[in-house]
C-alpha positions as CSV (number, residue, x, y, z in Angstrom):
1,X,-28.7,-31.8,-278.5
2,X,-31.3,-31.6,-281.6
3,X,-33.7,-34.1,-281.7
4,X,-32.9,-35.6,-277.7
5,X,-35.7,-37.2,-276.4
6,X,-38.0,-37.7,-279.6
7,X,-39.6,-41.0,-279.9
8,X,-37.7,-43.3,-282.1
9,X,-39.9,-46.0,-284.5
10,X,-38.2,-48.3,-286.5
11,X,-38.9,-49.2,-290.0
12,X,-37.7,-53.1,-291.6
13,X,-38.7,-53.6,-295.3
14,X,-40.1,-57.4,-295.8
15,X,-40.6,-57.6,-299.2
16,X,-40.4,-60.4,-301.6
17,X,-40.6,-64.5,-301.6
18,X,-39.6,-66.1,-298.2
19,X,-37.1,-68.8,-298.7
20,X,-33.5,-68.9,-301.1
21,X,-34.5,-67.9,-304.3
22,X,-31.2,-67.3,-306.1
23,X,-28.4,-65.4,-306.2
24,X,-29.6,-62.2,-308.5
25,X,-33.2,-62.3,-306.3
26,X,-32.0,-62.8,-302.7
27,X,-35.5,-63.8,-300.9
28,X,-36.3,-63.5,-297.4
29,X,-34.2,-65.8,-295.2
30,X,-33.0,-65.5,-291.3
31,X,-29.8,-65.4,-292.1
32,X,-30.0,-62.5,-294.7
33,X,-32.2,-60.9,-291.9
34,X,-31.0,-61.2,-288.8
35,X,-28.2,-58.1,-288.4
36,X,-30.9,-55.8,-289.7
37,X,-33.3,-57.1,-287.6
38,X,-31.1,-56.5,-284.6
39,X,-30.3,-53.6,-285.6
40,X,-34.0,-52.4,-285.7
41,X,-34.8,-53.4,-282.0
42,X,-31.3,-51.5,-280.2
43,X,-31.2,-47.9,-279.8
44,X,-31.8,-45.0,-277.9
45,X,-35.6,-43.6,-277.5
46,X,-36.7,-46.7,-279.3
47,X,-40.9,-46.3,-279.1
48,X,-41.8,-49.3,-281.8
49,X,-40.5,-51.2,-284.5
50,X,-42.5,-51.0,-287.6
51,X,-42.4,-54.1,-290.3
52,X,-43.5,-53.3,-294.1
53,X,-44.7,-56.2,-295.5
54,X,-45.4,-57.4,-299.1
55,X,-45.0,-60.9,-299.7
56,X,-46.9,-63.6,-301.1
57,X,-45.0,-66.2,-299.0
58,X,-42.8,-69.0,-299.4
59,X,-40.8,-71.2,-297.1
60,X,-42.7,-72.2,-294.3
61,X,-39.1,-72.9,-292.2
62,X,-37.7,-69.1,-293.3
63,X,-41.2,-68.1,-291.9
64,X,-41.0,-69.5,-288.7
65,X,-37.5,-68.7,-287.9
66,X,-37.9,-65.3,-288.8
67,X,-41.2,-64.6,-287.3
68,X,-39.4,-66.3,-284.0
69,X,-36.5,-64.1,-284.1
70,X,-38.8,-61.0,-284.2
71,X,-40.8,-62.4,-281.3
72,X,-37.6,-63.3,-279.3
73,X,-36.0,-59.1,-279.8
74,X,-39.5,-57.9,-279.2
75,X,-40.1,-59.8,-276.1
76,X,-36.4,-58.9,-274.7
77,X,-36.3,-55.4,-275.1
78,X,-40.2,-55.1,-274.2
79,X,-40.7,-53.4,-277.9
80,X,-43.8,-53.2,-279.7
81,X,-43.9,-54.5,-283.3
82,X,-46.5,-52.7,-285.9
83,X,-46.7,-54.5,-288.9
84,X,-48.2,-52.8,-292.1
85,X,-49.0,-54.9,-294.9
86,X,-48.8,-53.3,-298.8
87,X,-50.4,-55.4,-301.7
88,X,-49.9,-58.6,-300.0
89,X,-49.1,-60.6,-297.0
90,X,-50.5,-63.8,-297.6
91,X,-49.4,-67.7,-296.7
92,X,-46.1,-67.6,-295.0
93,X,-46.2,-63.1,-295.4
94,X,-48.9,-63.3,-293.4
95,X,-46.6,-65.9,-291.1
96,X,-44.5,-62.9,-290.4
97,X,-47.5,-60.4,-290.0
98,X,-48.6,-62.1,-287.3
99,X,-45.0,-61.3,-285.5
100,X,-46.9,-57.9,-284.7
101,X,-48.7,-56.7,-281.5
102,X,-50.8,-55.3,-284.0
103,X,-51.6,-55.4,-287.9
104,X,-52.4,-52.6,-290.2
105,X,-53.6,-52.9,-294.1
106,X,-55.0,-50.8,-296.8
107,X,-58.3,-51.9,-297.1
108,X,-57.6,-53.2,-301.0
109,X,-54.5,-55.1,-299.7
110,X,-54.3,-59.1,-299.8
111,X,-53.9,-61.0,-296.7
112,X,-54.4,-64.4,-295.2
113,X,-54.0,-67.3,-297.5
114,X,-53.6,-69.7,-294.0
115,X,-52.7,-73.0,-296.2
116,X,-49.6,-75.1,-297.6
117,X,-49.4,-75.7,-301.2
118,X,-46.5,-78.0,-303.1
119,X,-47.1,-77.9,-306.9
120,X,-44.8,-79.5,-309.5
121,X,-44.9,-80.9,-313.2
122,X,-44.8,-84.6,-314.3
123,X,-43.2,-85.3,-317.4
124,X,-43.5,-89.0,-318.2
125,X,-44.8,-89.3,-321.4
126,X,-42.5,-86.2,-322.8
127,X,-39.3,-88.5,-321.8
128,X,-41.2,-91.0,-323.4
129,X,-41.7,-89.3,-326.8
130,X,-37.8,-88.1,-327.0
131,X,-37.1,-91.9,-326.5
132,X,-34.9,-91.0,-322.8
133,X,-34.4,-93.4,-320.6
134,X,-34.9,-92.6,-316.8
135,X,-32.0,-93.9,-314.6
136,X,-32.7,-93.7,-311.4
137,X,-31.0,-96.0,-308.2
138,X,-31.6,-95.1,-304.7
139,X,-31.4,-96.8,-301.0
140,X,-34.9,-96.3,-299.7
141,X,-38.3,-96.8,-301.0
142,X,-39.2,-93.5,-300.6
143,X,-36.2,-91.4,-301.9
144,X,-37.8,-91.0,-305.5
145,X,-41.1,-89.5,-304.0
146,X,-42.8,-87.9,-306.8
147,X,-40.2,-87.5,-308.9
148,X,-41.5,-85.7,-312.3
149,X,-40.2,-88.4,-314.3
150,X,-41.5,-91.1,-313.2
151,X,-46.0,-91.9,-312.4
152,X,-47.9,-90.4,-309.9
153,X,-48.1,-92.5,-306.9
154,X,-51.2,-92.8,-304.6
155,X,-49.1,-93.1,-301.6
156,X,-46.6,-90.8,-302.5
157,X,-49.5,-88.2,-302.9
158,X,-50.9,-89.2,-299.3
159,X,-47.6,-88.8,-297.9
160,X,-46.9,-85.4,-298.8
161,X,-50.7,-84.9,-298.2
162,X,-49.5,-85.5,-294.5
163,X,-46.5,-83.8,-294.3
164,X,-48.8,-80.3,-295.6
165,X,-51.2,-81.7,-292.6
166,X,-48.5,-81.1,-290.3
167,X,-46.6,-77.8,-291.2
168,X,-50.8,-76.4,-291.8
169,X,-51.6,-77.0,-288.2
170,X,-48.5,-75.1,-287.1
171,X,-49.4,-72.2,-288.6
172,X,-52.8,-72.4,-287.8
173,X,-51.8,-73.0,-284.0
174,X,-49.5,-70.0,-284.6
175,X,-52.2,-67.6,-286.0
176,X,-54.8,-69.1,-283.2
177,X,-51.7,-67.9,-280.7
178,X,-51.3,-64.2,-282.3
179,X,-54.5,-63.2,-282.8
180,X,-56.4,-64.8,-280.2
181,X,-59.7,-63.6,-279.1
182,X,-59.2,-61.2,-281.8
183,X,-60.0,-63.9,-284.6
184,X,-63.9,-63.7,-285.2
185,X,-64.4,-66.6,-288.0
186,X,-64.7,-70.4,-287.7
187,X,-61.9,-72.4,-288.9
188,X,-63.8,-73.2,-292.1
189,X,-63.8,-69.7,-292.7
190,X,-60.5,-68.8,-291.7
191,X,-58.2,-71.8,-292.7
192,X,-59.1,-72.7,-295.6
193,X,-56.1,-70.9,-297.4
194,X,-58.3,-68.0,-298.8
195,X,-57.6,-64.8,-299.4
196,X,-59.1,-61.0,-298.5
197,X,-58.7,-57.8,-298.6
198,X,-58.2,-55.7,-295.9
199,X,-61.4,-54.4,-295.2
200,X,-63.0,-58.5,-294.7
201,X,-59.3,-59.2,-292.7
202,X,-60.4,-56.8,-289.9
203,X,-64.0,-57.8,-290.4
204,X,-62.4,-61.8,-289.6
205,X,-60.1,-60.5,-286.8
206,X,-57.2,-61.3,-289.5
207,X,-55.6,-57.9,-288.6
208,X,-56.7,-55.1,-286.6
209,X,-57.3,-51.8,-288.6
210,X,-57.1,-50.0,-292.0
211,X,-54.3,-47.4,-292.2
212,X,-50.4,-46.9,-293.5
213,X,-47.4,-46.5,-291.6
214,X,-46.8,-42.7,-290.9
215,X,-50.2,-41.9,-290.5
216,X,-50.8,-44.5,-288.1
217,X,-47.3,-43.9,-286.3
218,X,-47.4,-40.1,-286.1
219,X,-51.3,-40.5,-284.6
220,X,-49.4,-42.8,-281.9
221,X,-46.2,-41.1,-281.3
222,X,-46.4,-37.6,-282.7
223,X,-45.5,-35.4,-285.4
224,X,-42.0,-35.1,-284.2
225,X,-41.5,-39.2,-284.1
226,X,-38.4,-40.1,-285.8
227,X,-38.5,-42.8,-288.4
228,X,-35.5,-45.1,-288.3
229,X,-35.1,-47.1,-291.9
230,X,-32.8,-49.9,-291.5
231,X,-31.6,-51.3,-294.3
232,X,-29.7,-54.3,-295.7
233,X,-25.8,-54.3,-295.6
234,X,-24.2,-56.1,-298.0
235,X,-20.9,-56.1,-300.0
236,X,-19.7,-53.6,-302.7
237,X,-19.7,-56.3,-305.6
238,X,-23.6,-56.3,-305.2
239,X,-24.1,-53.3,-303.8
240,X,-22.8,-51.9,-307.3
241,X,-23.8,-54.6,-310.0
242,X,-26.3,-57.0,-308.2
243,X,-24.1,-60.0,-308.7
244,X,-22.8,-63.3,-307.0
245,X,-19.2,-63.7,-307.0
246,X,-16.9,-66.9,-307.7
247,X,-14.8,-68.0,-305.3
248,X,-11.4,-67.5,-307.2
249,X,-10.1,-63.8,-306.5
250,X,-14.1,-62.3,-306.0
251,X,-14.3,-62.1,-309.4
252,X,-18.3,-61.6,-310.6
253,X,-19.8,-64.6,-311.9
254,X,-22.0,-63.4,-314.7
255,X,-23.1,-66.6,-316.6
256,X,-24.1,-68.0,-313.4
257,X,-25.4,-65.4,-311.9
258,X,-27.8,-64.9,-315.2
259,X,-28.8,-68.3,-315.3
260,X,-29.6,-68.4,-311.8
261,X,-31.4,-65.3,-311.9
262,X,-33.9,-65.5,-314.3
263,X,-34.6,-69.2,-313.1
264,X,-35.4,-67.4,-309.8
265,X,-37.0,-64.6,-311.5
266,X,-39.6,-67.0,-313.3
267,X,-39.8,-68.9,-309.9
268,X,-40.7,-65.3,-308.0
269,X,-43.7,-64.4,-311.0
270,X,-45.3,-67.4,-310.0
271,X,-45.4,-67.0,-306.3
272,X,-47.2,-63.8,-307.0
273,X,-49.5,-64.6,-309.8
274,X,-51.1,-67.0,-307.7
275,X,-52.8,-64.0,-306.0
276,X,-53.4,-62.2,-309.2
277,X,-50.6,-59.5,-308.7
């Protein structure tokens, strides 16, 4: 049969904020993943599976469970995982770069950014100016935690302080598992959430050469490899319009869905411009 016996690489598009973004700009999330993910890992003369990535990050939970689940389909089947990074894979992006055996960049792309950030607004003297009153009633001191509305807090600040302590050490234990011996900066070099290109990342140990997908694949598994895309599956309504549907009769919700959208649209341009792209 035509093409029997030909190396077999798969190729899985991450692209985009991690985390639920809205219903016009799905982000990345397990759930949205997972099918395609195990459809990447099964087949016949599967060689490698090869991860795009171009994210600026996001949710820190999305991260970890889909960094996991590639760890967990890699490590049964006994699969390598190549992970080439486009503009960007920093803060929880490069979370899921370091689900590869190895990582790859151009040597102008973005990566690292090994840090937790929480930003908000406070708008207590604009409620004050349109003469609102703030009505707030809660069981439990902490419940209103800096809640726009209302004054910064000192300990309110230190507690979320802590809680970014916590979920920063797991991702620096995680890059300190993946990279190992590989890593060749200090931890105020490497965890500082900075960013580099890809020529400093391999320089730091960050990731491990310059190079795109099918040059790098075909030098590892020959001209005749065969590249498997796989793709998202999802339902004709959005496969056609792009839209969220109600649930009376699947009818296209497309106030909500507008609303929602550029909301998440605006939410997406910021994740992004924080690295200048």
């Amino acid at each position: 049969m035509f093409g029997m016996g030909r190396p077999v690489v798969s190729v899985v598009r991450l692209g985009g904020v991690i985390g639920q973004v809205g219903p016009l700009r799905r982000g990345l999330t397990l759930q949205g993943l997972a099918g395609m993910l195990d459809r990447a890992f099964s087949g016949k003369q599967l060689r490698a599976v090869a991860l795009q990535i171009n994210s600026p990050g996001g949710s820190p939970v999305q991260s970890a469970l889909i960094h996991r689940r590639i760890r967990q389909l890699a490590d049964k089947g006994d699969i390598p995982v190549l992970v080439f990074v486009e503009d960007v894979a920093a803060s929880g992006g490069y979370w899921l770069a370091c689900a590869g055996d190895e990582i790859f960049a151009d040597s102008n792309s973005i990566v690292g950014s090994i840090g937790v950030i929480s930003a908000g607004f406070g708008f207590t003297e604009a409620i004050s100016r349109l003469g609102i009153e703030r009505r707030v009633h809660s069981a439990g001191d902490r419940k209103v935690m800096l809640d726009p509305f209302l004054p910064e807090k000192a300990e309110d600040v230190d507690r979320i302080k802590a809680i970014q302590a916590d979920i920063h050490d797991s991702f620096k234990d995680l890059v300190r598992a993946r990279r190992g011996r590989r890593l060749k900066g200090g931890d105020e070099d490497l965890f500082t959430g900075d960013v580099w290109t890809g020529r400093r990342g391999v320089e730091l140990g960050l990731i491990d050469g310059l190079g795109d997908l099918r040059t790098v694949i075909r030098d590892r598994f020959g001209d005749k490899v065969k590249f498997r895309v796989i793709g998202q599956q999802r339902g004709w309504l959005r496969r056609k319009f792009g839209l969220r549907t109600t649930d009376l009769g699947g009818m296209p919700d497309l106030g909500g869905s507008f609303a929602s959208g550029l909301l998440a649209a605006m939410e997406e341009r910021a994740w992004w411009a924080r690295l200048g792209l």
